[in-house]
N, C-alpha and C positions, 0 to 999 in steps of 0.2 A: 182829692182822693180819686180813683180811678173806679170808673164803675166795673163791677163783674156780672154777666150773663150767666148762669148756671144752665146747659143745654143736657137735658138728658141725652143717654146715648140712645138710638132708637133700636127696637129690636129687629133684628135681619129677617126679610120672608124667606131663609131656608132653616131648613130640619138638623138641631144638633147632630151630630152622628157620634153617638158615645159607646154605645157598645162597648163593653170589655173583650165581647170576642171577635169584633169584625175585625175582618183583613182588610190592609190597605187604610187603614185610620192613622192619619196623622199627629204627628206628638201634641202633645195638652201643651200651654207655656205658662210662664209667670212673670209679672213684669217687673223687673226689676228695677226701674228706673223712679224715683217717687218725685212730688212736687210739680212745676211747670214747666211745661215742654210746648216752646212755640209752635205754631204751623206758618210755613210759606205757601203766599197767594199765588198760583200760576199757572198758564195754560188750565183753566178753567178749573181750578181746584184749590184748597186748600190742604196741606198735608206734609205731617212730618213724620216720622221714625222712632218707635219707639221702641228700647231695649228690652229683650226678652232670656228667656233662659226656657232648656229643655226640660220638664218633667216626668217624661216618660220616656227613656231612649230606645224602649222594644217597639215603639210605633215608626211610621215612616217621619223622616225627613220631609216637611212641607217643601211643595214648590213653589215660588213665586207667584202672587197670586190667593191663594189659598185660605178662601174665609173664614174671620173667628169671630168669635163673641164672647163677652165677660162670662164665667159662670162662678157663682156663689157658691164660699163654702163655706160650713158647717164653722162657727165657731171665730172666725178669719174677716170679719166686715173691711171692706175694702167698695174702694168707686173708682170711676174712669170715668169724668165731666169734660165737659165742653165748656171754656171761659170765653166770654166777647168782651170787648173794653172798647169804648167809644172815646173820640179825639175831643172832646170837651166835659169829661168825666159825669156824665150822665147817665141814670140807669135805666135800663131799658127792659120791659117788663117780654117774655115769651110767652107764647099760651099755646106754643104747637112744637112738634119734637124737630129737630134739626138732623135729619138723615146722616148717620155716621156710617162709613165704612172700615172694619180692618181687617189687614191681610196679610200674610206673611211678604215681608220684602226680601231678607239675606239670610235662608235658611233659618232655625229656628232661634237667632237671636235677635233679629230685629222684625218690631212689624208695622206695616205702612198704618197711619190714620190718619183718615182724610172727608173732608166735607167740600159738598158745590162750594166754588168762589162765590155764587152771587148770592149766598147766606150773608157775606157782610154788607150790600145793599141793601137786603128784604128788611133788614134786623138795624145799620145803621152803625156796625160795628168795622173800627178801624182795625181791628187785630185780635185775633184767635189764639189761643194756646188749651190743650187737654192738660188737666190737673188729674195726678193719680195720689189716691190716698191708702192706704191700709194693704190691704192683699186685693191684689186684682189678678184671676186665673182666665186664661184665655182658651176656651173648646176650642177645634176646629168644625168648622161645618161643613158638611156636605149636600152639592143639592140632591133634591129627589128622594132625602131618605129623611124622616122625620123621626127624634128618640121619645122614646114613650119616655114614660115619667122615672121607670124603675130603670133604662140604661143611663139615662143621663143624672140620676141618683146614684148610682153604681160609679161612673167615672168622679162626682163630688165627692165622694165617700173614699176613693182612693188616692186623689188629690187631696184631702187634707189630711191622711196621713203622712202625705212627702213633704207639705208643706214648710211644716218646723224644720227640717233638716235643710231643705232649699235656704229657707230665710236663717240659719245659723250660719250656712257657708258663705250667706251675700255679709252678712254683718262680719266673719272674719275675713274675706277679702276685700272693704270696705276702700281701700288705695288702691284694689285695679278697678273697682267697682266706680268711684267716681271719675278716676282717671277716663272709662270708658264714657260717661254721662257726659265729659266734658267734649272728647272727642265728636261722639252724636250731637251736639248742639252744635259743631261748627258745621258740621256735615247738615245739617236740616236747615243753617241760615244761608247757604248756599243755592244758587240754581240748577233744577231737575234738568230743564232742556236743554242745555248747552253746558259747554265749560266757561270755568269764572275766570275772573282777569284777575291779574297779581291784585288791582285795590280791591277789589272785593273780596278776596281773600285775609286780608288785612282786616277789612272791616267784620267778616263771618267771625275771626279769630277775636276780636276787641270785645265782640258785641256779645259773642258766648261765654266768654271771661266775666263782664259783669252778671248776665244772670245766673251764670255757675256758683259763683261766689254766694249768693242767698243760701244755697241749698248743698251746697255740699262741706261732709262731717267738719268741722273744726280741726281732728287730732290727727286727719289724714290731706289736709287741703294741698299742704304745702309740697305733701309728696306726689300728691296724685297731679298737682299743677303742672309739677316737674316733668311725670311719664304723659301727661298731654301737650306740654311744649316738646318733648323730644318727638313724638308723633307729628304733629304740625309741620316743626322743620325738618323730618324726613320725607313727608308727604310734598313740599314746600324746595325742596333741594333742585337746585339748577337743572342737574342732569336728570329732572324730572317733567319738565314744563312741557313734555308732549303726554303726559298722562292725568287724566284730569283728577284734580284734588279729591272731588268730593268720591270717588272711586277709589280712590289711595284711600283715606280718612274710612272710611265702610269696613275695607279690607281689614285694615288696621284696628278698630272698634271690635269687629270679629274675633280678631285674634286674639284680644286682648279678654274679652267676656266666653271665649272655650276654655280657655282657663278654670276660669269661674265653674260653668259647667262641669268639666274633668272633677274638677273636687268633688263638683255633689254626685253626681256619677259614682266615681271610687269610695263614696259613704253610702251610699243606696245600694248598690251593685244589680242598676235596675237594669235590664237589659243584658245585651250580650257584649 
């Protein structure tokens, strides 16, 4: 059996900025992606991508960059953990928090999560993945401005009322939805620094296929398999090999979860 790490996520030293009336606040999100989502070791980091959705479209579009943090809401229990798993299934006990960071990576559907590489030295673990479960809402934060108890109350309070309608639209477009999950994991087993060669391409695609398989719905596998092999091999296509995959596959992931958004968009009629 494989051991698991459970790492809390640790709290960020900046200031929610929730405010309902400040200008310049960027959109709340929600993750829509559940289950385990590896991280790649590299160039001193650990960190993968994870799928998000707009909740609020009257705020700003984050930039790249753009710190969040989990916020709880009302009703909605949800977690964003840290798993380690060690090469000789051993458990391995933590007693200190492991510095998580996230950030918006591709406007507001993806967002980067990443911890130091040398977490799996201190710790002893050969591989990392965050585990999301239930409702996980993501604030933005801002530095330098700290939310008192009643604005960041105020943003909770208005987030779980979009919530149900958010998670109704993900549950009916459940075949772009994993479709897009499958896409993101090829994109995440892939290299940040450079561009991949065709076998590692191969191998990103093999390796997101079986963990995709655990986790996504039964009643939609076969279609959603279908619109992430037609993504792959368009991503993948001859007269594409001066553009690097893992920036095709992003693109493409995008496209596929505005979708998604638009719908809950057109049922909220949040924004303009």
């Amino acid at each position: 059996m494989r051991s698991i790490i459970v790492v809390p996520i640790c709290a960020l030293g900046l200031g929610l900025f929730a405010g309902a009336a400040d200008a310049g606040v960027p959109q709340a999100l929600l993750v829509a992606a559940q289950g385990e989502i590896t991280l790649r070791c590299e160039a001193g980091e650990c960190a993968a991508d994870v799928t998000t959705v707009c909740l609020r479209r009257d705020r700003d579009m984050p930039l790249p960059g753009t710190p969040y943090a989990p916020i709880e809401l009302a009703g909605a229990p949800g977690a964003l953990t840290l798993v380690g798993r060690t090469a000789d299934g051993r458990d391995v006990p933590l007693t200190s928090l492991v510095p998580v960071a996230l950030s918006a990576a591709r406007g507001h559907l993806a967002v980067k999560l990443s911890v130091p590489a040398d977490v799996r030295d201190r710790f002893g673990i050969e591989t990392l993945a965050a585990h999301v479960t239930g409702t996980v809402a993501l604030a933005p934060v801002v530095s330098g401005n700290v939310a008192d108890a009643g604005s960041l109350a105020e943003l909770a309070e208005a987030l779980a009322a979009l919530r149900p309608v958010a998670e109704t639209v993900l549950r009916a477009r459940s075949e772009v939805l994993a479709a897009a999950w499958l896409v993101h994991d090829v994109y995440n087993a892939l290299p940040r620094a450079r561009q991949s060669s065709p076998a590692e391409n191969g191998h990103a695609w093999v390796a997101a296929i079986d963990a995709w398989r655990d986790r996504a719905p039964s009643p939609v596998a076969e279609e959603a398999l279908a619109r992430g092999r037609d993504v792959f091999d368009f991503c993948t296509a001859p007269w594409r090999t001066n553009f690097p995959l893992r920036s095709c596959l992003g693109h493409m992931h995008n496209e596929l979860m505005q979708r998604v958004n638009d719908d809950y968009w057109r049922k909220t009629h949040t924004g303009s």
